[in-house]
Backbone as CSV, one residue per row, in Angstrom:
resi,resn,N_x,N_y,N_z,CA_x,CA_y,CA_z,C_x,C_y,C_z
1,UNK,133.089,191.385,7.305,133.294,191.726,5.911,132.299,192.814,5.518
2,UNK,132.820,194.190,5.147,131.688,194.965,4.786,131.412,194.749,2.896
3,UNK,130.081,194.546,3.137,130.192,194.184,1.501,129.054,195.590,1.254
4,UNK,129.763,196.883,-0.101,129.231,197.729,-0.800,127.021,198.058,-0.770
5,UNK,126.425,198.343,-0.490,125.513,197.868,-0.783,124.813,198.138,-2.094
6,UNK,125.733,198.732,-3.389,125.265,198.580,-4.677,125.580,197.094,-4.894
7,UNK,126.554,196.060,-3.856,126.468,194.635,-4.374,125.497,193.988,-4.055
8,UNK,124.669,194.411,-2.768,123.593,193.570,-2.617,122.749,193.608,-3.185
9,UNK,122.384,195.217,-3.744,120.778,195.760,-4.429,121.737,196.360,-5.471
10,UNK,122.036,195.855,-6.634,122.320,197.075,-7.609,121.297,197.743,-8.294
11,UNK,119.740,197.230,-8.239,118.963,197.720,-8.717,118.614,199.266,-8.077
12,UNK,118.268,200.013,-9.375,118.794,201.588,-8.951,116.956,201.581,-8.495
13,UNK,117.052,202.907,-6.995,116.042,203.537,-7.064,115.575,204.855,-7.353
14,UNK,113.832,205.124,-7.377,113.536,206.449,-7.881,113.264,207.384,-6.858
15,UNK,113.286,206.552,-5.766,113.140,207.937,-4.634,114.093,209.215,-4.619
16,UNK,115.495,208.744,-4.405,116.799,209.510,-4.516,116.573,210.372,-5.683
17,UNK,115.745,210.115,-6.883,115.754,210.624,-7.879,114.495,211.716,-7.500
18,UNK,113.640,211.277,-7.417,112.259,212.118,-7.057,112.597,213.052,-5.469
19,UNK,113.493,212.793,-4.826,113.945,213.411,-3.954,114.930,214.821,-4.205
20,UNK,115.895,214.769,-4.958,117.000,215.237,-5.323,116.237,216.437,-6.148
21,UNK,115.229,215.876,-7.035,114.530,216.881,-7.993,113.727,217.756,-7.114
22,UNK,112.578,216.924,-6.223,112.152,217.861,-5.401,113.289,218.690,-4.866
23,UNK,113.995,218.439,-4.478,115.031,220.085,-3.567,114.563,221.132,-4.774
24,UNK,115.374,220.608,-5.952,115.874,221.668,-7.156,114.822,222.562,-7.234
25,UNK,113.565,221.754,-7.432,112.753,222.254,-7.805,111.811,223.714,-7.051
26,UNK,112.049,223.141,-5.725,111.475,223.999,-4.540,112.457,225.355,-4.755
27,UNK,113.605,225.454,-4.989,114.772,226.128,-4.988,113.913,227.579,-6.643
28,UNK,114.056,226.315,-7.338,113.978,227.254,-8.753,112.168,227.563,-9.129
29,UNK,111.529,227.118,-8.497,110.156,226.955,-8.191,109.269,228.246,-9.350
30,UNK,109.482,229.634,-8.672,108.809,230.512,-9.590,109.085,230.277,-10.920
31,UNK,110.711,230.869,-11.427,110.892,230.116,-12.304,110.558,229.097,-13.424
32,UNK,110.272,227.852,-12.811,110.128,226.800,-13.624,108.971,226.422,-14.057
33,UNK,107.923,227.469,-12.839,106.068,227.430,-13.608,106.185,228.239,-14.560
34,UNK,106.343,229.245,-14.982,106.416,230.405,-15.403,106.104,229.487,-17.324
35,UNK,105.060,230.060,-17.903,104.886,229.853,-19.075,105.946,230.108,-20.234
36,UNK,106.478,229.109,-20.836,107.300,229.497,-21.921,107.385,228.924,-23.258
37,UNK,107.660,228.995,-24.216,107.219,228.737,-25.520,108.395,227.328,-25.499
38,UNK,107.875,227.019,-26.556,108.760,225.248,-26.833,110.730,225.464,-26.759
39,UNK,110.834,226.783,-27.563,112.234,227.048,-27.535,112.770,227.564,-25.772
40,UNK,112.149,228.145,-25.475,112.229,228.770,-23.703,112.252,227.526,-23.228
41,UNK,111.450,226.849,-23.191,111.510,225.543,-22.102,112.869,224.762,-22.355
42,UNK,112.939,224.505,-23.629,114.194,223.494,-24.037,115.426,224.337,-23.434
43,UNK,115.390,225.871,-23.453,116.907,226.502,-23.197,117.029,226.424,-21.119
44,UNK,115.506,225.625,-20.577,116.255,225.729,-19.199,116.548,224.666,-19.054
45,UNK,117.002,223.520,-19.925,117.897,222.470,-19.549,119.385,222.712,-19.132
46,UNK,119.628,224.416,-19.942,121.316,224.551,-20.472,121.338,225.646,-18.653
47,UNK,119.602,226.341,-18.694,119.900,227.288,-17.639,119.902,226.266,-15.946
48,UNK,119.468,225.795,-16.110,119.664,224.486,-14.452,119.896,223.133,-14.772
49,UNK,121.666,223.001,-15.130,122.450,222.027,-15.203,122.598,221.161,-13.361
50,UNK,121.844,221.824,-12.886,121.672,220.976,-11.644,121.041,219.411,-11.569
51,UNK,120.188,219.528,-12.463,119.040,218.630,-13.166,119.919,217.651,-13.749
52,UNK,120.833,217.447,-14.531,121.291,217.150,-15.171,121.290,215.616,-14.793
53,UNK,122.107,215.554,-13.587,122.577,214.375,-12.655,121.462,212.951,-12.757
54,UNK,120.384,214.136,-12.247,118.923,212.881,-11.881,118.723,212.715,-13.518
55,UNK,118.314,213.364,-14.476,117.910,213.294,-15.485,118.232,211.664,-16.217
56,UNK,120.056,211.920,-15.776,120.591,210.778,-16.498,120.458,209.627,-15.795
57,UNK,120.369,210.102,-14.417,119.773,208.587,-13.454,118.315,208.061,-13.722
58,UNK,117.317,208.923,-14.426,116.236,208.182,-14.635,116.203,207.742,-15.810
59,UNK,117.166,208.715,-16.915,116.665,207.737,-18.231,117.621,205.999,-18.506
60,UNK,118.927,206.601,-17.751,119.410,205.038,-17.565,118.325,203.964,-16.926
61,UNK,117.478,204.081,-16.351,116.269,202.983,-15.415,115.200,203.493,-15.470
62,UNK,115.012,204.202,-16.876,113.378,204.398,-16.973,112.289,203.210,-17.000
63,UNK,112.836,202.383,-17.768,112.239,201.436,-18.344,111.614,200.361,-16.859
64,UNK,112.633,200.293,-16.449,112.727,199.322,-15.092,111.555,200.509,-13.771
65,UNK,112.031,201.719,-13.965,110.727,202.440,-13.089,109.710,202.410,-13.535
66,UNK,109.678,202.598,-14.875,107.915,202.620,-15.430,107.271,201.416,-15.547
67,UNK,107.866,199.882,-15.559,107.519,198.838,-14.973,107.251,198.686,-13.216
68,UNK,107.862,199.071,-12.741,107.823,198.805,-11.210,106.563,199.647,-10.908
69,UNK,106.426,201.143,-11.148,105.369,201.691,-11.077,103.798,201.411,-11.450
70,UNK,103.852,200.798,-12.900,102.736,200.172,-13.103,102.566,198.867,-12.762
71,UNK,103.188,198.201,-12.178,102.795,196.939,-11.261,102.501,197.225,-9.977
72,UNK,103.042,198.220,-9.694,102.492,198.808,-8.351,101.037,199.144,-8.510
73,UNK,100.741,200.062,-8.857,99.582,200.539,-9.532,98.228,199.193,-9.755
74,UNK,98.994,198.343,-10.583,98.347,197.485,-10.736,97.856,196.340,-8.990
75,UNK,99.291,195.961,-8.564,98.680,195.117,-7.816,97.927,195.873,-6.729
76,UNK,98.015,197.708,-6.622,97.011,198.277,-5.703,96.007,198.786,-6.071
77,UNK,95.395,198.835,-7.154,94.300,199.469,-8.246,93.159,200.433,-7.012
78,UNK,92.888,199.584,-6.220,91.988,200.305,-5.368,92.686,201.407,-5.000
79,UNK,93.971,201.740,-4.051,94.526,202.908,-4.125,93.958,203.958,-5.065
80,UNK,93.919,204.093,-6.442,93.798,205.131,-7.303,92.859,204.967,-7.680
81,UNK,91.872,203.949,-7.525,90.966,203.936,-9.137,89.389,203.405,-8.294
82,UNK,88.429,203.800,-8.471,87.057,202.809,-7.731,86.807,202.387,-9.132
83,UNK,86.404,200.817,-9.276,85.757,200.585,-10.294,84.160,200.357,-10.392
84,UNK,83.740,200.698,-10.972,82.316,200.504,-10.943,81.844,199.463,-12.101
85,UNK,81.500,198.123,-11.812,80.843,197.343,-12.810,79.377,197.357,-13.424
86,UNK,79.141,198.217,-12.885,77.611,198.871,-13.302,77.158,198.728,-14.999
């Protein structure tokens, strides 16, 4: 029986997402550093509709990534952070 594997895991991930963007990004790269005023920035949403796709895949499961991330974070604290109790 092949069963789908959005039935086993429907929980969405952010790699595919952080993946997909990296390409775009490498692609449109000069571009997208390039300093631009509040109205310039907002008009390259309309100029790289490539974006579009992931955009809507992260804000549908933002909530659920920015939890997963900061529990990550959390249960590895040493990873990022030295604390000093000094």
């Amino acid at each position: 029986m092949n069963i789908p594997v959005a039935d086993v895991n429907p929980r969405p991930t952010l790699s595919p997402i952080i993946n997909g963007c990296h390409k775009l990004y490498k692609k449109y790269r000069e571009e997208l550093e390039k300093d631009y005023t509040d109205e310039e920035f907002m008009a390259l949403f309309e100029k790289y509709p490539d974006f579009d796709k992931y955009d809507d895949a992260f804000v549908e499961s933002e909530e659920e990534f920015t939890e997963a991330v900061a529990r990550y974070v959390d249960d590895n604290i040493e990873k990022f952070a030295t604390i000093d109790y000094e």
